[in-house]
C-alpha positions as CSV (number, residue, x, y, z in Angstrom):
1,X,3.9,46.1,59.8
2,X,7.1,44.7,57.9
3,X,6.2,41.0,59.0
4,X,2.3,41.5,57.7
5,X,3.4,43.0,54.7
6,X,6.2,40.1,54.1
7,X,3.9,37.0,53.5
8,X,1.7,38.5,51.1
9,X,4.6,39.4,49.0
10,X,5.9,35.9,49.6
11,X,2.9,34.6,48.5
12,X,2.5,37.2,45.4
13,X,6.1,35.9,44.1
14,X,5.2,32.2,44.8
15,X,2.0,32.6,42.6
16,X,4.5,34.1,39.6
17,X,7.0,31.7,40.2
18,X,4.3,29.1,39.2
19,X,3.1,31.1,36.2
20,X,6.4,32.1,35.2
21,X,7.7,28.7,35.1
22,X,9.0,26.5,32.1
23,X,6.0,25.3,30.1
24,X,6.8,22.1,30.0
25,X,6.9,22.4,33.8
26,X,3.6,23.7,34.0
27,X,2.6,20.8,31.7
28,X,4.0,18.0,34.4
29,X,2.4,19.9,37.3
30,X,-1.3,20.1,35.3
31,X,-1.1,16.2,34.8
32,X,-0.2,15.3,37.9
33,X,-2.7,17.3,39.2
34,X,-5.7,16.2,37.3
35,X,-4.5,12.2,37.8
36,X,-5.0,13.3,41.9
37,X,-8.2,15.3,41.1
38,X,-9.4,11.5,39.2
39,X,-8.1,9.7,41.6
40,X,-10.3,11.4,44.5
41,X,-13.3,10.8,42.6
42,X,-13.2,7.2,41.6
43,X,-12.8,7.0,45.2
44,X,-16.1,7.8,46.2
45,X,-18.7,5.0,46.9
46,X,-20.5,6.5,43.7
47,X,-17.6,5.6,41.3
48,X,-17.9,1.8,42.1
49,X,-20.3,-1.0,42.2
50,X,-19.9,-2.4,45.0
51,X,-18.3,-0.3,48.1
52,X,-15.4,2.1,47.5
53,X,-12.2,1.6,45.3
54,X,-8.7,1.7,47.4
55,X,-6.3,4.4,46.5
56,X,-3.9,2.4,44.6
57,X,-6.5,1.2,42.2
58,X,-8.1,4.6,42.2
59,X,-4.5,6.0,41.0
60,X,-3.6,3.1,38.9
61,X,-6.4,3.8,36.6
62,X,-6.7,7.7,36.8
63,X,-3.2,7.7,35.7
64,X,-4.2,4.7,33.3
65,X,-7.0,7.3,32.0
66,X,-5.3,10.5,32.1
67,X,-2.1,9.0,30.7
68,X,-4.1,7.4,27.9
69,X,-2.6,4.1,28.3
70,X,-5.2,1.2,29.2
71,X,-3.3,-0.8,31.7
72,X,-5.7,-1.9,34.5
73,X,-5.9,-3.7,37.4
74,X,-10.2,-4.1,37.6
75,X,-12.7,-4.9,34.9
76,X,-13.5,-1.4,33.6
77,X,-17.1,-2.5,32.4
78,X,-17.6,-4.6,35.8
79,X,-16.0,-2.9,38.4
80,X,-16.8,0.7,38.3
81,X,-20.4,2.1,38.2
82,X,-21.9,4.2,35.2
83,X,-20.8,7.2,37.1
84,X,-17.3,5.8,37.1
85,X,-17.3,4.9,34.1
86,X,-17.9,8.7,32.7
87,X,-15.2,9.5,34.8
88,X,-12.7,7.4,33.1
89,X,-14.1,8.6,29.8
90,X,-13.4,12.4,31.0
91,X,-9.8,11.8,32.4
92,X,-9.2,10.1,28.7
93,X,-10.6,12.8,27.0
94,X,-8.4,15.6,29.0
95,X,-5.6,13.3,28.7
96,X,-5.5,12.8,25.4
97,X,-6.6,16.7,24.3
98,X,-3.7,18.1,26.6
99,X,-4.6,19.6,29.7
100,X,-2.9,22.8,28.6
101,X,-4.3,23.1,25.2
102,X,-8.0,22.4,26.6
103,X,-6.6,25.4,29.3
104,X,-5.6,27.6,26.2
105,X,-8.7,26.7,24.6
106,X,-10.9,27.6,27.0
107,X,-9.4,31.0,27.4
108,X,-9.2,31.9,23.7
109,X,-12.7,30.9,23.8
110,X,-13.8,33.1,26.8
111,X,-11.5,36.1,26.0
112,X,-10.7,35.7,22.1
113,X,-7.5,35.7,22.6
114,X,-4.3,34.3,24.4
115,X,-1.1,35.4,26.3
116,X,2.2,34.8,25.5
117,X,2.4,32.7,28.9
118,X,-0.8,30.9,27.5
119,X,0.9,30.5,24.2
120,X,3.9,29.0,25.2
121,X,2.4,26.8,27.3
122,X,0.2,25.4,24.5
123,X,3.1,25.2,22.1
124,X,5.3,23.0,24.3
125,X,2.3,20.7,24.5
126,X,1.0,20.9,21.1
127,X,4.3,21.1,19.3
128,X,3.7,23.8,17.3
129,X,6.3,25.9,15.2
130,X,5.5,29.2,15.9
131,X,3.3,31.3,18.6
132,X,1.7,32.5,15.7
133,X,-0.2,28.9,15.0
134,X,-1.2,27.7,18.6
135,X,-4.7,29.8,17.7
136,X,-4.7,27.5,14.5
137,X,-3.5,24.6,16.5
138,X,-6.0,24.6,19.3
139,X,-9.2,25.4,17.0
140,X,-7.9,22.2,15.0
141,X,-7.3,19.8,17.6
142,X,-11.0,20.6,19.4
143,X,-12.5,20.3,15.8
144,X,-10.3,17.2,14.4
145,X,-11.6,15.3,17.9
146,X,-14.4,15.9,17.7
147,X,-15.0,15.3,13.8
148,X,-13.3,11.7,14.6
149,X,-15.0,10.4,17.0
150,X,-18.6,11.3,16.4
151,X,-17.8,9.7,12.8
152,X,-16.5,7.0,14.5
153,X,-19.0,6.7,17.1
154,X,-21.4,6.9,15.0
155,X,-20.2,3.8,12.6
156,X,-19.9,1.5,16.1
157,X,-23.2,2.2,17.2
158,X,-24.6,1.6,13.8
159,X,-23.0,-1.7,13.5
160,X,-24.1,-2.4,17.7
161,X,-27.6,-1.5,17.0
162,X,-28.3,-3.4,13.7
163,X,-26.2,-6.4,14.3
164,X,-26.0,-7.2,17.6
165,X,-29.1,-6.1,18.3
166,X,-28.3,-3.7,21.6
167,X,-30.8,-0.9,22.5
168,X,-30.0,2.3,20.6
169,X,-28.9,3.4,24.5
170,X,-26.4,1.0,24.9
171,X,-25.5,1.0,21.2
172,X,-24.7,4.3,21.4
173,X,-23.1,4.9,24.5
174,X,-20.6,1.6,23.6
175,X,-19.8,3.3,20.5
176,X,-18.9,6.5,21.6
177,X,-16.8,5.4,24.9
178,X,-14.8,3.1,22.3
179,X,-14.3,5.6,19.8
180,X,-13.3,8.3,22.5
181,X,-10.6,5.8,24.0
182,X,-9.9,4.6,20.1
183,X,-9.1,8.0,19.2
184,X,-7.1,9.0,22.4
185,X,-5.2,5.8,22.0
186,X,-6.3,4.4,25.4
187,X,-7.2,1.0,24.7
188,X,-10.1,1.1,27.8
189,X,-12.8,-1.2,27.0
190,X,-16.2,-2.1,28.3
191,X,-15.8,-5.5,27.6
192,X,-14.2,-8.3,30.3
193,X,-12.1,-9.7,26.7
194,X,-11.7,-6.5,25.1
195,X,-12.5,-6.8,21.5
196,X,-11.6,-10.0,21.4
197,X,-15.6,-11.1,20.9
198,X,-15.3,-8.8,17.6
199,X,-12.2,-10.5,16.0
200,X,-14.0,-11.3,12.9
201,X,-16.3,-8.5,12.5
202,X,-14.8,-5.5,10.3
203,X,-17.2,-3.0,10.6
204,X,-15.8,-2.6,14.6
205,X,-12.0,-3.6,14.2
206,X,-11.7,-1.0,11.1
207,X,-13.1,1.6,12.5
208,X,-11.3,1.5,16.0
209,X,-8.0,0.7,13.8
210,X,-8.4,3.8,12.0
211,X,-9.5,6.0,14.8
212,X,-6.5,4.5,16.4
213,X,-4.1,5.7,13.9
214,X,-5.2,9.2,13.0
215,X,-5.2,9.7,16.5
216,X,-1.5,8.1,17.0
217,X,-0.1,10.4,13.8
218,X,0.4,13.5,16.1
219,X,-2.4,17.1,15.9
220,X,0.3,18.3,13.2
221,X,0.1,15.9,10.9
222,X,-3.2,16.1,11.0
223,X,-3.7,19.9,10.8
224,X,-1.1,20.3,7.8
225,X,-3.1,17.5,5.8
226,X,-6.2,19.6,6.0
227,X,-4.4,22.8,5.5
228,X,-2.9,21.2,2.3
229,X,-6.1,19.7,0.7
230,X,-7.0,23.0,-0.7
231,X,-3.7,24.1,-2.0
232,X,-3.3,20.2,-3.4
233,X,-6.5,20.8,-5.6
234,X,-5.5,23.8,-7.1
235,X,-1.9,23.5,-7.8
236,X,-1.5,19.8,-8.3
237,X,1.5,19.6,-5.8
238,X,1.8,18.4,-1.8
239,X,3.6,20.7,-0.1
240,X,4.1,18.5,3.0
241,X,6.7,19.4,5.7
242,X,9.6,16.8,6.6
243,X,7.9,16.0,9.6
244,X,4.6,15.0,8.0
245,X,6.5,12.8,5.3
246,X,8.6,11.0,7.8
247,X,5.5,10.5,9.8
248,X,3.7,8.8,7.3
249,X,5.7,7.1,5.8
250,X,7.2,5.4,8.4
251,X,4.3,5.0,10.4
252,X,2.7,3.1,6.9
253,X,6.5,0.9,7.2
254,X,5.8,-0.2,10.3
255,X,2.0,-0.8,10.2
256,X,2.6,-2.9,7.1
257,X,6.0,-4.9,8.7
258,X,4.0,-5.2,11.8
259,X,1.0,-7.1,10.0
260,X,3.1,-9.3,8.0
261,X,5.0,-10.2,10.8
262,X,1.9,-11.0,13.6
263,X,0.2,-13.0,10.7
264,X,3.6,-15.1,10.4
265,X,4.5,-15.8,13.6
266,X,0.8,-16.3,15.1
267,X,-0.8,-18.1,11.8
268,X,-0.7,-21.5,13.2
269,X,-1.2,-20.8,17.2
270,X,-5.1,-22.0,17.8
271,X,-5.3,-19.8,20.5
272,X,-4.9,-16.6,18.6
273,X,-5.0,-16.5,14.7
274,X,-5.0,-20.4,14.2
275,X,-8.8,-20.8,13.9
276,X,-9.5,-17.6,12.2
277,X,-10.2,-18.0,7.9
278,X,-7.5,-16.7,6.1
279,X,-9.7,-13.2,6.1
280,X,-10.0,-12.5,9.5
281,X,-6.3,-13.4,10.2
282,X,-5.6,-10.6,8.1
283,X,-7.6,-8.6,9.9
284,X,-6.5,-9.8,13.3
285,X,-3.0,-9.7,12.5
286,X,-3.6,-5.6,10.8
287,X,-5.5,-4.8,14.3
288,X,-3.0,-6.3,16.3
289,X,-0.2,-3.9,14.5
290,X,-2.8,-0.9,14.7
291,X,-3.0,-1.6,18.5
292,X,0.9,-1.8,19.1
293,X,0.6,2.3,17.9
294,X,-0.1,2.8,21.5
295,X,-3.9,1.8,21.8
296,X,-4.0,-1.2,23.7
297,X,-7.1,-2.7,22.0
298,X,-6.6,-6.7,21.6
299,X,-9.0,-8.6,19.6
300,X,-7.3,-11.9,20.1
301,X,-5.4,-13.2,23.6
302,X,-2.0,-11.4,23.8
303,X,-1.2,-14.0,26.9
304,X,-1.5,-16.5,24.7
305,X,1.0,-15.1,21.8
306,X,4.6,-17.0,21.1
307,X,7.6,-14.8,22.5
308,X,8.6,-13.7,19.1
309,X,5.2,-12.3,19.0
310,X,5.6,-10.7,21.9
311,X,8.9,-9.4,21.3
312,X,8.0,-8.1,18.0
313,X,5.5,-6.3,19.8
314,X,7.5,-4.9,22.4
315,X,9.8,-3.3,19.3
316,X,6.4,-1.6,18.0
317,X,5.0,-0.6,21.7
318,X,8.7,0.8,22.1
319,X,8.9,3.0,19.0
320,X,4.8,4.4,19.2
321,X,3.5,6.7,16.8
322,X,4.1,10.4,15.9
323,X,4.5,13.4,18.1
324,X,2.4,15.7,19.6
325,X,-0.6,13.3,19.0
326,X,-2.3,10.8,21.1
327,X,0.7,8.4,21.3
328,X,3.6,7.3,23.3
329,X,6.6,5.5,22.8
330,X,9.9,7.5,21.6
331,X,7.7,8.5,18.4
332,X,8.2,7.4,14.7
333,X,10.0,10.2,14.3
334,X,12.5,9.6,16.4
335,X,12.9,6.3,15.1
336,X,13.3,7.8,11.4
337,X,15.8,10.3,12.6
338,X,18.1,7.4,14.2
339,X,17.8,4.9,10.7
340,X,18.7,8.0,8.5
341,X,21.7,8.8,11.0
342,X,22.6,5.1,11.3
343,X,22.4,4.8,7.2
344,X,24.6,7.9,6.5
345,X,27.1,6.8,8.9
346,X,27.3,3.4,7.3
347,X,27.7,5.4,3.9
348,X,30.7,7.6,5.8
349,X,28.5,10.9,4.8
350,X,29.7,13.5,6.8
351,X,26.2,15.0,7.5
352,X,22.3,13.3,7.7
353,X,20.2,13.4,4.8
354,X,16.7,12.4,4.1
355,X,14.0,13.4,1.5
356,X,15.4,16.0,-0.2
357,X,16.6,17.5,3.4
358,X,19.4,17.8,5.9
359,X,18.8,17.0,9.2
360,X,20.4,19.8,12.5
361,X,23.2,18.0,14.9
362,X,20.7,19.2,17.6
363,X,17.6,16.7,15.7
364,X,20.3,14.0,16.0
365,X,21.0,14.4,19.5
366,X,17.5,14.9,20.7
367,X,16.8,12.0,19.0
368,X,19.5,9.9,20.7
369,X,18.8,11.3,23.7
370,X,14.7,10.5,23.7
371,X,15.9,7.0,22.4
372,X,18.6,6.3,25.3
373,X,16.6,7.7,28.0
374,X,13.9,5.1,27.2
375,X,15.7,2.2,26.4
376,X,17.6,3.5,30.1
377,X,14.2,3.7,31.9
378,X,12.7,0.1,30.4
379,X,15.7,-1.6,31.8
380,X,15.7,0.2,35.0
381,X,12.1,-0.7,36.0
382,X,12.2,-3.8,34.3
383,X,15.1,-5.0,36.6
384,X,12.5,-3.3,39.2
385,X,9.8,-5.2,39.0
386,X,11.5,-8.2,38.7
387,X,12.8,-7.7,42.1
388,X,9.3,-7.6,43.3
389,X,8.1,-10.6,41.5
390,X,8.3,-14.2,40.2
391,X,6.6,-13.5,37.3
392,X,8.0,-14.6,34.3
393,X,10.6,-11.9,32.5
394,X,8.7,-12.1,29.1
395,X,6.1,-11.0,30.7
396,X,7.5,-8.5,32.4
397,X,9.3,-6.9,30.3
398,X,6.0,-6.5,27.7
399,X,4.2,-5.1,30.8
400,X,7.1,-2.1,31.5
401,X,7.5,-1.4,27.8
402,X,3.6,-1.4,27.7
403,X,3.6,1.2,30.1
404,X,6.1,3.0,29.2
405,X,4.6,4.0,25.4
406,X,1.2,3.7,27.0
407,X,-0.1,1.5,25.3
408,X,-2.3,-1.0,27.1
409,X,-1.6,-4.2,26.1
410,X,-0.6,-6.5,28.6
411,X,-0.4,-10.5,28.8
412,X,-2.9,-10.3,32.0
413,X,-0.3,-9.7,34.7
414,X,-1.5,-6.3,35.5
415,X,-3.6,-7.4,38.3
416,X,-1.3,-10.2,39.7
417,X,1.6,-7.1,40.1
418,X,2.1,-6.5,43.6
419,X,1.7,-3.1,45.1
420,X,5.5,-1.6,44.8
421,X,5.6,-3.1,41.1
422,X,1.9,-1.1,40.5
423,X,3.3,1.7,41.9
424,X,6.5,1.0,39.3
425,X,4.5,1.0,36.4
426,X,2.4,4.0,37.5
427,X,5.4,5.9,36.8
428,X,6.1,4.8,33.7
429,X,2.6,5.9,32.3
430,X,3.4,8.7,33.9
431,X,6.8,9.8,32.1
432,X,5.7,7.8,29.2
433,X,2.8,10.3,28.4
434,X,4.9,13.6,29.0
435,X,8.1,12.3,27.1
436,X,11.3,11.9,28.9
437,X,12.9,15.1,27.3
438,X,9.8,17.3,28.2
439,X,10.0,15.7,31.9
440,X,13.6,16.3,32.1
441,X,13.3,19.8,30.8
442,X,10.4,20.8,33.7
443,X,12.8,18.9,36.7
444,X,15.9,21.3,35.5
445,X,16.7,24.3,38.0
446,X,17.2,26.7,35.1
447,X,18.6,26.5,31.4
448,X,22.3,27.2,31.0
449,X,24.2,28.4,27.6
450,X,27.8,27.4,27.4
451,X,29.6,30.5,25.8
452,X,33.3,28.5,25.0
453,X,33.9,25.8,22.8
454,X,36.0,23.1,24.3
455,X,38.8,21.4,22.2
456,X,37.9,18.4,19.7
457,X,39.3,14.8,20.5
458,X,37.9,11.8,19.1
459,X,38.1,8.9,21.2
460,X,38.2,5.2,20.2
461,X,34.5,4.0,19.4
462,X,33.8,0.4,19.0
């Protein structure tokens, strides 16, 4: 009777262990489970155009799709069937909404209300302050999503219908897959090029560019803008947190340095912005800087980009955009963290100030942390793949920091990787989405609080 009764329990505490656990934990185990659920599906004959898609191209781009990165390793438009096709544009839309906060979603909507588990859960993948705003939080996302890309959907098809002269059907299913992966920061096209066949067209590139970054500034941002439009029109004043300033204005920084500098460095190369008018290699070059915010749109050849290019590019791919948004990369907010340390230790300030406000030792270190564990993890699997290949190290190097903010851009070696280095880069979408910190934090046993102080010693830096 003792050994029937034992197994159930077993099981019973097995099932609470797995609710119980760390959210962040939770957050790993929902991706990773949806990329297999994907990856079964674009398995099937129906998924494909022609037979059935192996398992490490199935993964590849479910992990691509969930991980709202872009890389791929098949023609999206030409190699999987309408059917797959939808299933891409699903896995993206998870991806990029948060698996858990579509989970919370769905249960505030069926029961009005969450539970602290729930909460938690939603608040480690949303980023929010408080328990008290994940109701706010997860009302906003569903409505910002979908406010931005039926406007922007709507604007692409437009343009599709009238100029190009597509069916409305195809007008309007183009714009809406585009704007759904613009948004989400994906970068999956239906086009063999891309975008590159719209280079000069501004009704597409601007459009995508801004879905691109309002999607890439992080759901808080964006919620605290709309919750402060009211209160700016009556009192005059913007009452924006630190966050939200640091996240704009350095994200405007490095849109506007990463222009300047694409339009510099590619102005004379024929096969990218040489034969452009002086216009459209404005535009190319403000796309191009748009893109490196983790979207991996390309509206001119990135293969065919000098090194400096590329290497400025890598800096932008590495950095991403803001938190808790659609973005990768160690997040602009990281970044500005580490120039306002960097500045007030070249100042000899004994504490980090920026904007009016002083920034917590623990900021600093997380910062540091996020920023060392990524520069750690490019190195690693670059010296991984190169192992595996004879591709040239430019190249490889743009394709691991690529995946590794999930961007999407690539200078066409995705396909040519073999199948340890696919595997490589599969991973680095992988902890590239979820953040190092958050996949550090779900891999730890338990938490531990260290109740002593040890003593101080400086030792000799530099």
């Amino acid at each position: 009777m003792a050994g029937r009764l034992a197994l159930p329990r077993a099981l019973a505490r097995a099932r609470m262990s797995l609710f119980t656990a760390h959210p962040a934990r939770t957050v790993v185990l929902a991706f990773a489970a949806v990329i297999a659920l994907g990856t079964v599906v674009l398995m099937l004959p129906v998924s494909a155009e022609h037979g059935s898609a192996d398992v490490l191209t199935a993964l590849f781009t479910a992990t691509s799709a969930v991980c709202v990165t872009g890389l791929v390793v098949v023609d999206t438009g030409g190699y999987w069937s309408g059917f797959g096709e939808h299933v891409i544009l699903a896995l993206i839309q998870v991806g990029g909404f948060g698996i858990m906060t579509m989970a919370s979603l769905l249960a505030l909507l069926v029961s009005g209300r969450l539970r602290l588990r729930m909460q938690l859960t939603a608040a480690a993948e949303t980023k929010s302050l408080g328990i008290g705003d994940v109701r706010r939080v997860l009302l906003g996302v569903a409505g910002t999503t979908l406010i931005v890309e039926l406007a922007t959907a709507a604007v692409l098809a437009l343009r599709l219908r009238f100029g190009y002269d597509l069916s409305l059907g195809d007008a309007v299913y183009l714009g809406y897959f585009h704007a759904v992966s613009a948004f989400n920061n994906a970068g999956f096209g239906l086009h063999a090029d891309n975008l590159v066949g719209y280079v000069d067209d501004p009704w597409i590139m601007l459009p995508v560019a801004l879905a691109v970054i309002l999607g890439g500034l992080g759901f808080p941002v964006l919620l605290e803008l709309l919750r402060h439009r009211q209160r700016q029109r009556t009192t005059g004043r913007r009452n924006w947190t630190l966050h939200t300033r640091l996240t704009l204005i350095t994200t405007a920084a490095l849109l506007l340095v990463g222009t300047v500098l694409t339009c510099l460095l590619e102005w004379t190369n024929d096969d990218t912005l040489g034969l452009l008018d002086w216009p459209e290699k404005l535009l190319a070059g403000f796309f191009h800087s748009a893109m490196t915010r983790t979207a991996g749109f390309n509206s001119v050849d990135v293969g065919a980009m000098h090194a400096s290019t590329l290497l400025m590019t890598c800096m932008l791919m590495f950095v991403g955009g803001g938190s808790a948004g659609t973005a990768g990369g160690i997040k602009v907010g990281t970044f500005a963290v580490l120039a306002v340390a960097i500045i007030a230790e070249v100042r000899g300030e004994p504490t980090s100030g920026v904007l009016g406000r002083r920034l917590a030792p623990h900021v600093l270190r997380q910062a540091l942390t996020v920023a060392l564990l990524g520069v750690g993890l490019v190195m690693t699997a670059t010296l991984a793949v190169l192992s595996t290949t004879t591709l040239p190290f430019e190249s490889v190097l743009f394709e691991v920091v690529s995946a590794f903010g999930t961007v999407g851009l690539s200078t066409g070696i995705t396909a040519d990787l073999p199948a340890a280095s696919q595997l490589i880069v599969i991973a680095l979408m992988f902890i590239g989405r979820l953040g190092p910190v958050t996949l550090v934090s779900a891999l730890a046993l338990r938490e531990r609080t260290r109740r002593y102080e040890l003593p101080e010693e400086r030792p000799v830096i530099g």
